[in-house]
matplotlib code that plots the C-alpha trace (Angstrom):
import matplotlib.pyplot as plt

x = [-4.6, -7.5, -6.4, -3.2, -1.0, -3.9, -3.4, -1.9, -1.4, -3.1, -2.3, -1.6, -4.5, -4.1, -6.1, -6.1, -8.7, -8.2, -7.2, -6.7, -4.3, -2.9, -2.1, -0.7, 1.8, 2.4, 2.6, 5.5, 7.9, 7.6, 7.0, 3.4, 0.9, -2.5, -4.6, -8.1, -9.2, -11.2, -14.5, -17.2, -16.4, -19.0, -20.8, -20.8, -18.2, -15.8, -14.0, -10.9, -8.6, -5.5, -1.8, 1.5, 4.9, 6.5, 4.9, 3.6, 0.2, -1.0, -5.1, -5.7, -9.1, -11.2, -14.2, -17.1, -19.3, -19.4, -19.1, -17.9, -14.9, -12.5, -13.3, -13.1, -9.9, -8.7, -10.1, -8.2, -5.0, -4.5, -3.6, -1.7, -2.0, -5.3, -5.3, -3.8, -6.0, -5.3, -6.8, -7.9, -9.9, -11.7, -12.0, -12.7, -15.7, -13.7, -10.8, -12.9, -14.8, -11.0, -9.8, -13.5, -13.0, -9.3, -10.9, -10.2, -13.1, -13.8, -15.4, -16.8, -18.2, -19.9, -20.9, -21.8, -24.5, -21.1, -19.6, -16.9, -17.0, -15.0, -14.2, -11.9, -10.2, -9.9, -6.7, -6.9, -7.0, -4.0, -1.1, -2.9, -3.2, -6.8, -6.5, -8.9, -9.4, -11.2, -12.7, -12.7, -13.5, -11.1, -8.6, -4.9, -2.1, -0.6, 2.6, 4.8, 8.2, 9.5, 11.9, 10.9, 12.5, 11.8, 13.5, 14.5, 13.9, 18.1, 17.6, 19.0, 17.2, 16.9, 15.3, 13.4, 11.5, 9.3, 11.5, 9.5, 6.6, 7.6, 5.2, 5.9, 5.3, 5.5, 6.7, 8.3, 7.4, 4.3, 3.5, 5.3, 3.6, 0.0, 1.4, 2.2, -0.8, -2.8, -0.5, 1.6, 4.9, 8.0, 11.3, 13.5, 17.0, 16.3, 16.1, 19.1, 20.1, 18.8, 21.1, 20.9, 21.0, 17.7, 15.4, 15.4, 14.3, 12.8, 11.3, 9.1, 7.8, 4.0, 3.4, 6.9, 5.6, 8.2, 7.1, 9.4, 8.4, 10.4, 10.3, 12.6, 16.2, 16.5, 16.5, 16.7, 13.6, 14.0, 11.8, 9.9, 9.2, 8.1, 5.7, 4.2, 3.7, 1.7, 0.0, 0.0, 1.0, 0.6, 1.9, 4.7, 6.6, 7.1, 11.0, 12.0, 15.3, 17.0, 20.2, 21.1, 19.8, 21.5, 20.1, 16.6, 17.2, 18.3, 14.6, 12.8, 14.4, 14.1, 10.5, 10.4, 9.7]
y = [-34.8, -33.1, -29.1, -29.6, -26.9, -24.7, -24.3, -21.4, -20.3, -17.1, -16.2, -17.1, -16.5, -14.7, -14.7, -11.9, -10.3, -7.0, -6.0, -2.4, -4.0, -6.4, -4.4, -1.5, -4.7, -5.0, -1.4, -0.9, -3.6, -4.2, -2.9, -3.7, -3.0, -3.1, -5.1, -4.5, -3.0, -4.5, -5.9, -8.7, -12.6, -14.5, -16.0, -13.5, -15.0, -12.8, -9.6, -9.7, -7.7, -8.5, -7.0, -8.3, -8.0, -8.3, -11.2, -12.6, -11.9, -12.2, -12.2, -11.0, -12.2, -11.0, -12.3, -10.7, -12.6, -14.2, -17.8, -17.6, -19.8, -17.2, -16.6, -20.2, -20.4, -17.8, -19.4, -22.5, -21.6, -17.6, -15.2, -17.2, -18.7, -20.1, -21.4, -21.5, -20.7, -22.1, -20.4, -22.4, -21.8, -24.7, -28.4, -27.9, -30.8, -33.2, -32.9, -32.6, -35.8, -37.2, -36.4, -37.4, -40.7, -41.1, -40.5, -36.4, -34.7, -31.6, -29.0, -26.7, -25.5, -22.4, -21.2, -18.1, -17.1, -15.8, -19.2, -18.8, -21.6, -23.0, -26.3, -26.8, -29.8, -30.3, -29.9, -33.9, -34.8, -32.2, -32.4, -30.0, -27.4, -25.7, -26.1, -23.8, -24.0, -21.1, -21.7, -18.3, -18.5, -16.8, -16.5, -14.8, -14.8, -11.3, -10.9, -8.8, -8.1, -10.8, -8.1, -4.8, -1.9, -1.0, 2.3, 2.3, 5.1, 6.1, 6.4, 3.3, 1.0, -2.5, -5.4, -8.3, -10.5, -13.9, -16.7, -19.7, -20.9, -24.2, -26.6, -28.8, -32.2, -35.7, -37.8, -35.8, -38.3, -39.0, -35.6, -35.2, -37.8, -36.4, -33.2, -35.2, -37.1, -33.7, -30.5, -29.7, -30.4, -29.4, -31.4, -29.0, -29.3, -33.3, -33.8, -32.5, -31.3, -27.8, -25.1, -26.2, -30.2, -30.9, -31.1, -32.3, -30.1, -30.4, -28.0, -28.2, -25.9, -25.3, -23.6, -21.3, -21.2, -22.7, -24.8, -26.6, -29.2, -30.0, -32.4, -33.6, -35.2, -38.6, -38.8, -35.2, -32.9, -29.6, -26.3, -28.2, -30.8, -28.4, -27.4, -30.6, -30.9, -28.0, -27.0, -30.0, -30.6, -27.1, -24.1, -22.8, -19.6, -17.6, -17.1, -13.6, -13.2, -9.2, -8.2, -6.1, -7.5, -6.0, -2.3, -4.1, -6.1, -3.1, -1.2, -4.2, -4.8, -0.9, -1.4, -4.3, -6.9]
z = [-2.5, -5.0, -4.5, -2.2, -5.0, -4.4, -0.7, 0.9, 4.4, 5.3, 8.5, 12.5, 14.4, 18.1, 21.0, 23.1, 25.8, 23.8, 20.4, 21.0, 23.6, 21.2, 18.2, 20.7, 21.4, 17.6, 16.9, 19.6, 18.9, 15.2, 11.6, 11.1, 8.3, 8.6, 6.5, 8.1, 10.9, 13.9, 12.8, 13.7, 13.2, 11.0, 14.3, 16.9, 19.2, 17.9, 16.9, 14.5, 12.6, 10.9, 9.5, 7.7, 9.3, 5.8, 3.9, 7.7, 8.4, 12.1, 12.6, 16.5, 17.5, 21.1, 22.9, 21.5, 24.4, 27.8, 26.8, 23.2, 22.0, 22.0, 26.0, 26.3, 25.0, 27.0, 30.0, 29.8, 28.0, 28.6, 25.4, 22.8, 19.0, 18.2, 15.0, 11.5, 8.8, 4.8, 1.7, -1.1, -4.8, -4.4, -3.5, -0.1, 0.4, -1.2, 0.8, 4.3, 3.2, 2.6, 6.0, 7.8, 5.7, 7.3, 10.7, 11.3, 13.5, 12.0, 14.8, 12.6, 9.6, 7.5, 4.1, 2.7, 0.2, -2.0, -2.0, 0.3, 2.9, 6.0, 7.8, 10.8, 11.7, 15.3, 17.2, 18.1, 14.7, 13.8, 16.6, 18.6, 15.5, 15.3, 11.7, 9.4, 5.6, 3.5, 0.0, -1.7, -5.3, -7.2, -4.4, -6.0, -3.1, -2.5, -3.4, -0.6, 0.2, 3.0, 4.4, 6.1, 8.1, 11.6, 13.2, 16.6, 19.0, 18.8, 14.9, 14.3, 11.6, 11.6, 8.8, 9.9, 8.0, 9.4, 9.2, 9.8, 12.5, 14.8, 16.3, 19.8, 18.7, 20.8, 17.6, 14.2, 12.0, 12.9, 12.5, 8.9, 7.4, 8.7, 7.2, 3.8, 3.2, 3.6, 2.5, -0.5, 1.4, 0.4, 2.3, 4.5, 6.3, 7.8, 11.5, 13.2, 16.8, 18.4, 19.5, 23.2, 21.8, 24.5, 21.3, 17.8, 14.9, 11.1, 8.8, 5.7, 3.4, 2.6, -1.1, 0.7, 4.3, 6.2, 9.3, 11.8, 14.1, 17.4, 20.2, 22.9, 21.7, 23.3, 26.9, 27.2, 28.7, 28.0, 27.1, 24.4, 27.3, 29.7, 27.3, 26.0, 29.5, 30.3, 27.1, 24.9, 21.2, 19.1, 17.9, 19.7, 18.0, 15.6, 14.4, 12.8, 11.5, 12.4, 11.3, 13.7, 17.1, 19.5, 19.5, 19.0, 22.2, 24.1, 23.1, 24.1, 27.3, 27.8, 27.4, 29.9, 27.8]

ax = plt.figure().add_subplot(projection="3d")
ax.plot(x, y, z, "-o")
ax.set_aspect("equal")
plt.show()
């Protein structure tokens, strides 16, 4: 694909009813930095803001209206992940007209007088995945450190750092190879087992964004079942690896979470 190197993922996006709620969430239970606070989305619709947990970055987006997408979203499916959203320098009409030429609906679609534009494939087209792409001329990753420190209320500290993001899929590889015809992919640990053995597991690397897929193990229904059930095909977590996670548990639970 014309511009797949150039692809990089940019952040989770969140749906919530608030942000202040939201980030008071984030703020709590994690080591967050803020990358920008809350502002207006490009139609209306929406508010947003954004920060990094280590080289993660999370985008928390609110209704901004009665009626917008955001409070349609919430309507149906309650708080939750909303999209995924990909940078790129350039190329993105030619890879849109690709993916509308394979048959992909794309929902969506802006431009800016300063040459910055956005498409979004549909989550039909993309195993249930809002999928967003942003053309930013010039666009330079950040460079950040994947591992950060987060002190506990007894004094403790602890280091966590983003892991990977999993998808609930009906078929693995019919979801790799829509993910190989499209994205710079990068071949993982092949399919194996889960912990529990109900579901089967892979995991790929975008441009260093790790993604896993999982779906029910053969004649087994398990959580990943339950949810294909109720929600559909999509995102489904987001792994962080802790080294000490006992203590961490303990706050958490304290809190009631």
């Amino acid at each position: 694909m014309s511009h797949a190197s150039a692809l990089h993922v940019d952040h989770v996006s969140i749906a919530v009813p608030r942000i202040e709620d939201g980030l008071a969430f984030f703020r709590r239970h994690f080591p967050i930095e803020m990358e920008r606070q809350t502002s207006p989305g490009y139609d209306g619709d929406f508010n947003w803001t954004d920060f990094y947990l280590g080289d993660f970055k999370i985008e928390l987006i609110e209704p901004a209206r009665a009626g917008g997408f955001v409070q349609r979203f919430l309507n149906k499916r309650g708080p939750g992940m909303h999209h995924w959203s990909f940078d790129m320098a350039g190329g993105l009409d030619e890879m849109v007209a690709r993916m509308e030429a394979d048959g992909l609906r794309i929902v969506d679609r802006f431009s800016s007088d300063s040459g910055n534009k956005t498409a979004f494939i549909s989550p039909r087209s993309a195993h249930g995945v809002l999928v967003q792409f942003w053309q930013v001329p010039g666009f330079v990753p950040q460079e950040r450190p994947r591992v950060v420190p987060f002190r506990l209320r007894s004094g403790r500290t602890v280091r966590m750092m983003v892991d990977h993001l999993s998808m609930a899929v009906r078929d693995i590889d019919t979801t790799m190879a829509f993910f190989r015809r499209y994205f710079p992919v990068t071949p993982g640990q092949n399919r194996h087992l889960g912990y529990d053995g109900s579901f089967e597991l892979i995991d790929f690397r975008l441009n260093g964004y790790k993604v896993e897929l999982i779906h029910d193990a053969p004649g087994r229904s398990g959580f990943v079942g339950r949810f294909l059930e109720k929600r559909g095909e999509g995102l489904h977590h987001i792994s962080i690896d802790i080294d000490d996670l006992d203590p961490y548990l303990a706050q958490l639970e304290a809190d009631g979470v």
